[in-house]
MMTF fields as JSON, N, C-alpha, C and O atoms, coordinates in Angstrom:
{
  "mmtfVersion": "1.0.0",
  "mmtfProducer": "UNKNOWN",
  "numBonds": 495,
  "numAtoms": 496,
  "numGroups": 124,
  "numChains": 1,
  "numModels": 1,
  "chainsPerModel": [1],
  "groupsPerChain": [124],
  "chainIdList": ["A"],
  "bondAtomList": [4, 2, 8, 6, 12, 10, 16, 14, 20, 18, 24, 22, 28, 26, 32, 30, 36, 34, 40, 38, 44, 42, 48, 46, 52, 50, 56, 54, 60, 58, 64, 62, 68, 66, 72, 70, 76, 74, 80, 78, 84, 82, 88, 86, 92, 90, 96, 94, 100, 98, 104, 102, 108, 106, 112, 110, 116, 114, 120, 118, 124, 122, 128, 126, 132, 130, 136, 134, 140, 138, 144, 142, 148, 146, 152, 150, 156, 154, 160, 158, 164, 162, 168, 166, 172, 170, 176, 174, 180, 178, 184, 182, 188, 186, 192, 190, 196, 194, 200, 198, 204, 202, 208, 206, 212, 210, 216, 214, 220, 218, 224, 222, 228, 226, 232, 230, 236, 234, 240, 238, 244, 242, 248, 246, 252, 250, 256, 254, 260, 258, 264, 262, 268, 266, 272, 270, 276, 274, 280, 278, 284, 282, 288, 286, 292, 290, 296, 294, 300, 298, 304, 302, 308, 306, 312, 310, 316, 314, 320, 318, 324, 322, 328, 326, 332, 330, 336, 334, 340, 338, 344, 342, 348, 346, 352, 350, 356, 354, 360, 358, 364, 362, 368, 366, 372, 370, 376, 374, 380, 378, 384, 382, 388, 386, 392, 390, 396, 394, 400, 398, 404, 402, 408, 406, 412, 410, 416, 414, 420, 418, 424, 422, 428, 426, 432, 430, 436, 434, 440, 438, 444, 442, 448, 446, 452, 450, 456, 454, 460, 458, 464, 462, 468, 466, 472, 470, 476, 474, 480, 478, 484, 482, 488, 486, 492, 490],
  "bondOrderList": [1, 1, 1, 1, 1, 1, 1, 1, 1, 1, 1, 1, 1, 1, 1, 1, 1, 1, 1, 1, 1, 1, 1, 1, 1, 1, 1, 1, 1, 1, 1, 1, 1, 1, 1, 1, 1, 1, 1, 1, 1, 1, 1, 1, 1, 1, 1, 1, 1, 1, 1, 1, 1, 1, 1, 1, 1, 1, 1, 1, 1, 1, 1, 1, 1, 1, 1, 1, 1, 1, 1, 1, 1, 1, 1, 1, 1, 1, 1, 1, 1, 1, 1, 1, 1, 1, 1, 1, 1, 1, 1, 1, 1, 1, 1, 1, 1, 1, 1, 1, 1, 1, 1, 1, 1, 1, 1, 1, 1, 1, 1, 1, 1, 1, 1, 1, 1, 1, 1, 1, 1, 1, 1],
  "groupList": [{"groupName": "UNK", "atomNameList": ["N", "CA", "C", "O"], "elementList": ["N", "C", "C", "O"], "formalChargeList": [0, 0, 0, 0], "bondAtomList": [1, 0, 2, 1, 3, 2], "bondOrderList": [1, 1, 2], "singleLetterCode": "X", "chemCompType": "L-PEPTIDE LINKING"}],
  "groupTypeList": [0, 0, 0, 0, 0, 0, 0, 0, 0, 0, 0, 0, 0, 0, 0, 0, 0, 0, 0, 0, 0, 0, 0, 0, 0, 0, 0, 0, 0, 0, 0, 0, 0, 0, 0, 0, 0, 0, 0, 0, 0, 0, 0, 0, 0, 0, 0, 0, 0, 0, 0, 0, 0, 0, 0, 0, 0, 0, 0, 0, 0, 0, 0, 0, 0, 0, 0, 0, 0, 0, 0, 0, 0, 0, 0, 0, 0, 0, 0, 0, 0, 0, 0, 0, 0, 0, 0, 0, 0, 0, 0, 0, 0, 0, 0, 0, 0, 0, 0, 0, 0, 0, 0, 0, 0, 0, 0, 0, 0, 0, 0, 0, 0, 0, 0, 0, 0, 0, 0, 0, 0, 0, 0, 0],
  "groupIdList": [1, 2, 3, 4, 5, 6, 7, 8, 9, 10, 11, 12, 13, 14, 15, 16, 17, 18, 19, 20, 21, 22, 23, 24, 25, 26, 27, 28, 29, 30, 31, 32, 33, 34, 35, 36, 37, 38, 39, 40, 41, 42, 43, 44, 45, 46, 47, 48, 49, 50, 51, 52, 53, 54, 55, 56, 57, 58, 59, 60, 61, 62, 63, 64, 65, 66, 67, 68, 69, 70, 71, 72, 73, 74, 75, 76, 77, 78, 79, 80, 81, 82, 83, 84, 85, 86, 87, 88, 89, 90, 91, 92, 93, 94, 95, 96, 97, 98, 99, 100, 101, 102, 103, 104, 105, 106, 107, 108, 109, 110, 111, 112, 113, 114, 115, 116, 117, 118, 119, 120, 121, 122, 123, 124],
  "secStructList": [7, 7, 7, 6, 6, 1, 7, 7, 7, 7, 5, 7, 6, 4, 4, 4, 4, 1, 7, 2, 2, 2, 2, 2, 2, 2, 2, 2, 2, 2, 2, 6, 6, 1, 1, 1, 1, 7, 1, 4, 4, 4, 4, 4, 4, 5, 7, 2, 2, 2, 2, 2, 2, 2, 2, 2, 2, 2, 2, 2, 7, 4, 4, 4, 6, 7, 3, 3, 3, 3, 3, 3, 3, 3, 7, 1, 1, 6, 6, 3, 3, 3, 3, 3, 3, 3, 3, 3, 3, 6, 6, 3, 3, 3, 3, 3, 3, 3, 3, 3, 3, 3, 3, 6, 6, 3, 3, 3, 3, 3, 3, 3, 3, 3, 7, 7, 4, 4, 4, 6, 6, 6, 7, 7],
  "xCoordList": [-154.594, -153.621, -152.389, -152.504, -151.101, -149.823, -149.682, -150.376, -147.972, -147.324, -146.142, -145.893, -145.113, -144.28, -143.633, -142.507, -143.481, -143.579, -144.048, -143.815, -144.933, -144.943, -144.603, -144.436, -144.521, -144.024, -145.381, -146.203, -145.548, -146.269, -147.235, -146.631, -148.295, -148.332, -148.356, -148.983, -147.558, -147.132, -148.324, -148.593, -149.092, -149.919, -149.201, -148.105, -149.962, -149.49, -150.708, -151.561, -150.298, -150.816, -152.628, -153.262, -153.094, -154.078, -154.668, -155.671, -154.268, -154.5, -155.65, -156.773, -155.09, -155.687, -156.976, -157.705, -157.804, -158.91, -159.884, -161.09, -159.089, -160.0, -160.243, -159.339, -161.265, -161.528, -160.655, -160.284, -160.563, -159.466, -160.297, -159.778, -161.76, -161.896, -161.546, -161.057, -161.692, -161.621, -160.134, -159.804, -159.347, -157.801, -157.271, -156.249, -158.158, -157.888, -158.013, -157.127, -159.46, -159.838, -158.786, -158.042, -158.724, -157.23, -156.425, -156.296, -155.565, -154.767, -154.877, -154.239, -156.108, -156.883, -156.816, -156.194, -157.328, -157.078, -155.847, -155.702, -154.674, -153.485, -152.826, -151.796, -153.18, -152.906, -152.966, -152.104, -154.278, -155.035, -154.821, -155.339, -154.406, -153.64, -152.098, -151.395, -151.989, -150.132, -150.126, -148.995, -151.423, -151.819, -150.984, -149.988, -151.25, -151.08, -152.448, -152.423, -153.525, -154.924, -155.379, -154.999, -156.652, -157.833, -158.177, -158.307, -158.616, -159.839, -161.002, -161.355, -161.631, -162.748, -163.04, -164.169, -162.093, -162.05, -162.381, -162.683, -162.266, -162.411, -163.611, -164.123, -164.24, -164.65, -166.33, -167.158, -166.548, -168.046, -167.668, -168.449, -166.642, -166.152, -165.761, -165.205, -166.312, -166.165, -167.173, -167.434, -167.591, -168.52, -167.936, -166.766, -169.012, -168.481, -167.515, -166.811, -167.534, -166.107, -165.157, -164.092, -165.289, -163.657, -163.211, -162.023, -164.213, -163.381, -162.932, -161.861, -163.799, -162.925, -161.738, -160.756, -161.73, -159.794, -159.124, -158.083, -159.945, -158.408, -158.225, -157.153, -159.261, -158.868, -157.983, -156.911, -158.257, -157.111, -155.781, -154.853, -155.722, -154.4, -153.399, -152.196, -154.515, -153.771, -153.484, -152.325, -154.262, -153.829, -152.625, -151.87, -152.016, -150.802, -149.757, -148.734, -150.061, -148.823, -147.727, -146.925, -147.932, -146.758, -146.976, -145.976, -148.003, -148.087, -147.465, -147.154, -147.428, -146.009, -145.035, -144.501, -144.286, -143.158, -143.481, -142.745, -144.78, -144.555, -144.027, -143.874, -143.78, -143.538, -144.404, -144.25, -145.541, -146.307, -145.832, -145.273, -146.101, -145.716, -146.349, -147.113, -146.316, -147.143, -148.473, -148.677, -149.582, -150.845, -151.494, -151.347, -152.336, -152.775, -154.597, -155.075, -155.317, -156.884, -157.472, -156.918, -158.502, -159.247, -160.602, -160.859, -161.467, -162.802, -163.797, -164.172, -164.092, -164.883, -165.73, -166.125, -166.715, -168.14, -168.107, -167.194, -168.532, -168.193, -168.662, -168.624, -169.043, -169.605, -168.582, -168.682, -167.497, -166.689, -164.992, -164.429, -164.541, -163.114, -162.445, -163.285, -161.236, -160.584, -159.162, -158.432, -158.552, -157.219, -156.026, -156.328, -155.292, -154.052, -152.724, -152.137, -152.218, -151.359, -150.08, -150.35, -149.125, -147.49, -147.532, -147.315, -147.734, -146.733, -145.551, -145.451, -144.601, -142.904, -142.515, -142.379, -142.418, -142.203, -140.591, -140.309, -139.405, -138.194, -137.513, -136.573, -138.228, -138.01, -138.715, -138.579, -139.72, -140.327, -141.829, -142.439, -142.424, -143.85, -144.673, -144.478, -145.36, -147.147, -148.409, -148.739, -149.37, -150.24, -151.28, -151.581, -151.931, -153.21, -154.864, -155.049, -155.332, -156.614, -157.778, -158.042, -158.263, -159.282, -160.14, -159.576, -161.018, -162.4, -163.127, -163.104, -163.826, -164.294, -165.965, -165.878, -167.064, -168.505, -169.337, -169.744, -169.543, -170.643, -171.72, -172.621, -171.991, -173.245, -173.554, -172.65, -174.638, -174.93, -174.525, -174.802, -173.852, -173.278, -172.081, -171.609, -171.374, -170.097, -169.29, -169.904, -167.847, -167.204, -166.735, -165.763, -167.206, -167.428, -166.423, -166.528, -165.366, -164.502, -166.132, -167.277, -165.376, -166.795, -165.876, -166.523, -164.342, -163.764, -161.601, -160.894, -161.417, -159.778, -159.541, -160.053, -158.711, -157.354, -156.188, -155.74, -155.539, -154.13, -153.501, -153.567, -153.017, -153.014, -151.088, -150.224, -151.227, -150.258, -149.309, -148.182, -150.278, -149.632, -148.693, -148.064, -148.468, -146.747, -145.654, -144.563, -145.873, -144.608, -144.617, -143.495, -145.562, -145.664, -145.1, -144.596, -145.367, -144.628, -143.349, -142.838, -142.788, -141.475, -140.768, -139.976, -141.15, -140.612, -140.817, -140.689, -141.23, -141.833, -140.453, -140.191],
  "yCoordList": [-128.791, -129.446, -128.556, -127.423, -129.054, -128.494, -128.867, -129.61, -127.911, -127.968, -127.816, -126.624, -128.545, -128.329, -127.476, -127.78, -126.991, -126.168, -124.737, -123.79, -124.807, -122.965, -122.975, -123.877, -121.422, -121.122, -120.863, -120.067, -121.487, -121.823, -120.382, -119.682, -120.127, -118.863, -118.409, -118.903, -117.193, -117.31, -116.086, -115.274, -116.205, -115.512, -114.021, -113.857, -113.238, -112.143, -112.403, -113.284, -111.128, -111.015, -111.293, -112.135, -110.382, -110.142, -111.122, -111.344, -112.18, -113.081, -114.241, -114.547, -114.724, -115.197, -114.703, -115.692, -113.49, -113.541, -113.609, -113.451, -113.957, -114.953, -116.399, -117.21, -116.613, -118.305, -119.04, -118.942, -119.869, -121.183, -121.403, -121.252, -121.809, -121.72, -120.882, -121.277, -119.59, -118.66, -118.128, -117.22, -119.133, -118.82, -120.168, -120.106, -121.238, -122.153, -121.709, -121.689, -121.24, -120.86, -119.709, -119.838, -118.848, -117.941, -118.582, -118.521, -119.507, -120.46, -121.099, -120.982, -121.787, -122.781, -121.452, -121.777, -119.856, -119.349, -119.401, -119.703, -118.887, -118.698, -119.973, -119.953, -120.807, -122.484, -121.923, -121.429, -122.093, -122.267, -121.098, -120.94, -120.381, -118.927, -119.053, -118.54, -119.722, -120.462, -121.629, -122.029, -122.492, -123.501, -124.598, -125.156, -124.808, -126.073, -126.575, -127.792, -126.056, -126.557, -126.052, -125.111, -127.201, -127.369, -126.298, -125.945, -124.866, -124.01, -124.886, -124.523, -125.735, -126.477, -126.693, -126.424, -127.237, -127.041, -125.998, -126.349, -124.954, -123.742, -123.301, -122.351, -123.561, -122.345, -122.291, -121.45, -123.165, -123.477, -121.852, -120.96, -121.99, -121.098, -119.366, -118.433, -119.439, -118.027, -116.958, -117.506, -115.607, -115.255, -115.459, -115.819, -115.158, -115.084, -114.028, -114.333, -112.52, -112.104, -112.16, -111.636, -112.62, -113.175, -114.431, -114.706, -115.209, -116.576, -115.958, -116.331, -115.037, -114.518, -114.289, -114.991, -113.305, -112.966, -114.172, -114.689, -114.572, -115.86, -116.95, -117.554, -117.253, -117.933, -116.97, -117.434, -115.56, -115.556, -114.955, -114.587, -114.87, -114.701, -116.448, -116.702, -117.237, -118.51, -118.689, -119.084, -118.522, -118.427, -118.124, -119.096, -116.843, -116.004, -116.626, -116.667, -117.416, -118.319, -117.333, -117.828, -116.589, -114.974, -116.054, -116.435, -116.425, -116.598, -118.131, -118.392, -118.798, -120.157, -119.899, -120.882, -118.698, -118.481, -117.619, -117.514, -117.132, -116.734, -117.271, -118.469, -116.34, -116.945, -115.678, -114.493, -116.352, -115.727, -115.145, -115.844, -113.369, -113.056, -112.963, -113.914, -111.981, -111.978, -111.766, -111.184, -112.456, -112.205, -111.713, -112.334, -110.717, -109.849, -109.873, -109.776, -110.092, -110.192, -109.538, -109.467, -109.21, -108.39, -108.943, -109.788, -108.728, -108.936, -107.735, -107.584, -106.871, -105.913, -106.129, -105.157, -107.274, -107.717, -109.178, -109.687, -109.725, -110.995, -112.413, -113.621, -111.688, -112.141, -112.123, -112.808, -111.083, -110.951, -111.026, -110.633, -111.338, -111.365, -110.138, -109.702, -109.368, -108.88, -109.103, -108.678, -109.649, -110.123, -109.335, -108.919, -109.334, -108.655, -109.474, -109.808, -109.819, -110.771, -109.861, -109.077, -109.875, -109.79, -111.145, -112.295, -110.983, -112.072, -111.382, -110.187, -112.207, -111.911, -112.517, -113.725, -111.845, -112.0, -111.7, -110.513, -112.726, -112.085, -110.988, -110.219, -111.179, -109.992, -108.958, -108.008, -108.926, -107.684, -108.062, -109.065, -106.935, -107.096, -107.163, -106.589, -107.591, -107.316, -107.441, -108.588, -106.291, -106.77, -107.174, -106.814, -108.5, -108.863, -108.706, -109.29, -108.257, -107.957, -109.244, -109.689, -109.557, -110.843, -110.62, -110.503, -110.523, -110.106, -111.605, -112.353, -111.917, -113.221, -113.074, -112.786, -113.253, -113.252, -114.233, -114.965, -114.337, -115.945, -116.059, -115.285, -116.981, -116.667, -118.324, -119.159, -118.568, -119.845, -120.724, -121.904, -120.391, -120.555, -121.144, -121.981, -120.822, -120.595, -120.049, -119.041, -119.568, -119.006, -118.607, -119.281, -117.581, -117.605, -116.314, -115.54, -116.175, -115.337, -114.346, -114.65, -113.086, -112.147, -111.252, -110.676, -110.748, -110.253, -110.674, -111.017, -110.575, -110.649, -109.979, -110.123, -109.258, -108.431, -108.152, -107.79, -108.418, -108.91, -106.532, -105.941, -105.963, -104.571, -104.875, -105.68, -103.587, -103.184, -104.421, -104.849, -104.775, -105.683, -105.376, -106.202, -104.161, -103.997, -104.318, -104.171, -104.921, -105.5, -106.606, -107.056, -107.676, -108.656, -109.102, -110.167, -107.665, -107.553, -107.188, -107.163, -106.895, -106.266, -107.665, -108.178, -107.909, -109.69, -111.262, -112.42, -110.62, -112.015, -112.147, -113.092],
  "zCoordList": [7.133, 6.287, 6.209, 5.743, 6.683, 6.415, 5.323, 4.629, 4.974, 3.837, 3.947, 4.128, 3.927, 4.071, 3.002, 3.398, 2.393, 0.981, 1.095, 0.344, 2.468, 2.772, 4.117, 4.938, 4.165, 5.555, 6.265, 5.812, 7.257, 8.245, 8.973, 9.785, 8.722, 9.673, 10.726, 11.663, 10.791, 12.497, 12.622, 11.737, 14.25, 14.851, 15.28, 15.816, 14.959, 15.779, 17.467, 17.575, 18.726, 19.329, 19.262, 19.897, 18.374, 18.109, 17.844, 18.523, 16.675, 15.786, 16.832, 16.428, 18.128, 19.202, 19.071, 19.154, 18.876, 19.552, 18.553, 18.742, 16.994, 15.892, 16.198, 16.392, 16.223, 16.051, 14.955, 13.786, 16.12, 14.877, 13.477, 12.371, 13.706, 12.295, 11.464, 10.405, 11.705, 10.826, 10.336, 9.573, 11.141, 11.365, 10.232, 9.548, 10.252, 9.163, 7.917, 7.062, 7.783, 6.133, 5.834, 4.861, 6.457, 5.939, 5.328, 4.105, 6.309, 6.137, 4.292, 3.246, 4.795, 3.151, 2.128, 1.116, 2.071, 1.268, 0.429, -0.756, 1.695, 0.69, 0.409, -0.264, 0.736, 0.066, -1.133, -1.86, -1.247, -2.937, -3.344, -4.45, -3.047, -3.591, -4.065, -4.937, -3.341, -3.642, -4.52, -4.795, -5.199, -6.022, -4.89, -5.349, -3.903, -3.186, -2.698, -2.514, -2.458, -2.613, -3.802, -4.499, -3.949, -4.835, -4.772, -3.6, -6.131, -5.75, -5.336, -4.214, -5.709, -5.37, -4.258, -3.847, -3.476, -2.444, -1.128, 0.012, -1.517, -0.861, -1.703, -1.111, -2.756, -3.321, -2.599, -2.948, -1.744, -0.923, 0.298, 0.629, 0.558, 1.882, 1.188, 1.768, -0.262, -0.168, -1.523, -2.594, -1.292, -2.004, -3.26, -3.39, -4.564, -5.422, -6.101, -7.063, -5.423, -6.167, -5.498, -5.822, -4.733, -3.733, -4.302, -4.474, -4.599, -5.138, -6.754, -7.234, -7.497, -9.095, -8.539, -8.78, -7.763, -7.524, -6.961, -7.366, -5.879, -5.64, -6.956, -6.977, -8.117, -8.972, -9.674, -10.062, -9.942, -11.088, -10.427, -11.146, -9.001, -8.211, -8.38, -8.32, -8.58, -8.565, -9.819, -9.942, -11.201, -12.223, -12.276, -12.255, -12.355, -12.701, -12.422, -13.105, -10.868, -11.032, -9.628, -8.837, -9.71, -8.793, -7.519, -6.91, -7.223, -5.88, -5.248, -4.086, -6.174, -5.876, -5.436, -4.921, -5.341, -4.782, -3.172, -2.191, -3.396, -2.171, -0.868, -0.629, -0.099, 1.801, 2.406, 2.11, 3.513, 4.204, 5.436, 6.282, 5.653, 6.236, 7.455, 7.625, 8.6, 9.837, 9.202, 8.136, 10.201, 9.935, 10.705, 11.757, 10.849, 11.762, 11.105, 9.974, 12.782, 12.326, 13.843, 14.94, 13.496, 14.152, 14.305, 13.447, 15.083, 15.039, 15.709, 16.871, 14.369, 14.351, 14.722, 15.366, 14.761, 15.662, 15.91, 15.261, 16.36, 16.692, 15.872, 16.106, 14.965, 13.359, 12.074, 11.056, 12.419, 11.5, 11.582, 12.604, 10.91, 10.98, 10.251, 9.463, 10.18, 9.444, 9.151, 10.047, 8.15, 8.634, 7.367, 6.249, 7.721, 7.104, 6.988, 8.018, 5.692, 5.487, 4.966, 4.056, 5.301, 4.796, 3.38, 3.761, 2.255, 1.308, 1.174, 0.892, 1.396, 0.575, -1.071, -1.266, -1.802, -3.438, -3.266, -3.105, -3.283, -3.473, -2.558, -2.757, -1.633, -0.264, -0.421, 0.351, -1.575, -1.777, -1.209, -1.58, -0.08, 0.713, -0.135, -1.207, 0.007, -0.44, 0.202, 0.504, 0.539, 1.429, 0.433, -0.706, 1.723, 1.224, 2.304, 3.372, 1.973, 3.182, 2.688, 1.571, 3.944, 3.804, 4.673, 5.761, 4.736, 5.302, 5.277, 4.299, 6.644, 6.72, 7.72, 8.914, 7.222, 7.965, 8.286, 7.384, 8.956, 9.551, 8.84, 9.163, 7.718, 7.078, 7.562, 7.562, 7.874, 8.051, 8.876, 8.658, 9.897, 11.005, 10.633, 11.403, 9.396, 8.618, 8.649, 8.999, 8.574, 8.328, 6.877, 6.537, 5.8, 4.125, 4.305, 5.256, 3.196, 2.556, 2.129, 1.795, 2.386, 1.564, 0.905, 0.03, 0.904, 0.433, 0.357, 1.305, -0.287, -0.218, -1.441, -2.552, -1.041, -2.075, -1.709, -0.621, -3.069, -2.945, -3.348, -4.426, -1.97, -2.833, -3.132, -2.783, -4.025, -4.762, -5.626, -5.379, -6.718, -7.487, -8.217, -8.877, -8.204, -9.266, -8.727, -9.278, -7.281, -6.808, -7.058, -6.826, -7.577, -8.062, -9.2, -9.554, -9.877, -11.624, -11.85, -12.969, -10.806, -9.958, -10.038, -10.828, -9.329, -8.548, -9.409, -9.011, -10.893, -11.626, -12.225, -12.97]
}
């Protein structure tokens, strides 16, 4: 599902040798991180303290304005994803790390954090 309302994510090099699924649910994260998807929606696709933070990252509200920056992912075993997001707050960076594992022949969020939130509080 597009949006015209965010900026689209662009692949780095790397990004290719993640599976599209696992390149969607990223995607579906920072939706519903940006409150343009349902948490409900997502919340089957991720553990439970990864979905606490993406609900109260969507709470706060900071993340409606974002624009997504390059995304960069890795695959440490061929079971797992690692991905690294640029958000832009007002021109100001913020990284976010998302960690993604095959449980059930799934692709499930097992971790995401949003680091250095005082640029968030910077930029509100």
């Amino acid at each position: 599902m597009s949006s015209p309302s965010i900026t689209q994510i662009r692949q780095s090099p790397r990004m290719s040798t993640a599976p599209a699924a696992a390149v969607r649910l990223i995607h579906a994260l920072l939706e519903a991180m940006a409150g343009r998807r349902a948490l409900h929606q997502v919340r089957p696709l991720l553990s439970p303290g990864p979905f606490t933070r993406l609900a109260s990252y969507a709470d706060t509200g900071h993340f409606r304005r974002m624009r997504i920056g390059p995304v960069r992912a890795q695959m440490p075993t061929e079971r797992a994803v690692e991905a690294s997001v640029t958000l832009l707050f007002a021109a100001r960076p913020v990284s976010c790390a998302i960690r993604l594992d095959v449980r059930h022949d799934k692709w499930v969020c097992t971790d995401l954090t949003v680091l250095h939130p005082a640029a968030l509080q910077a930029a509100a």
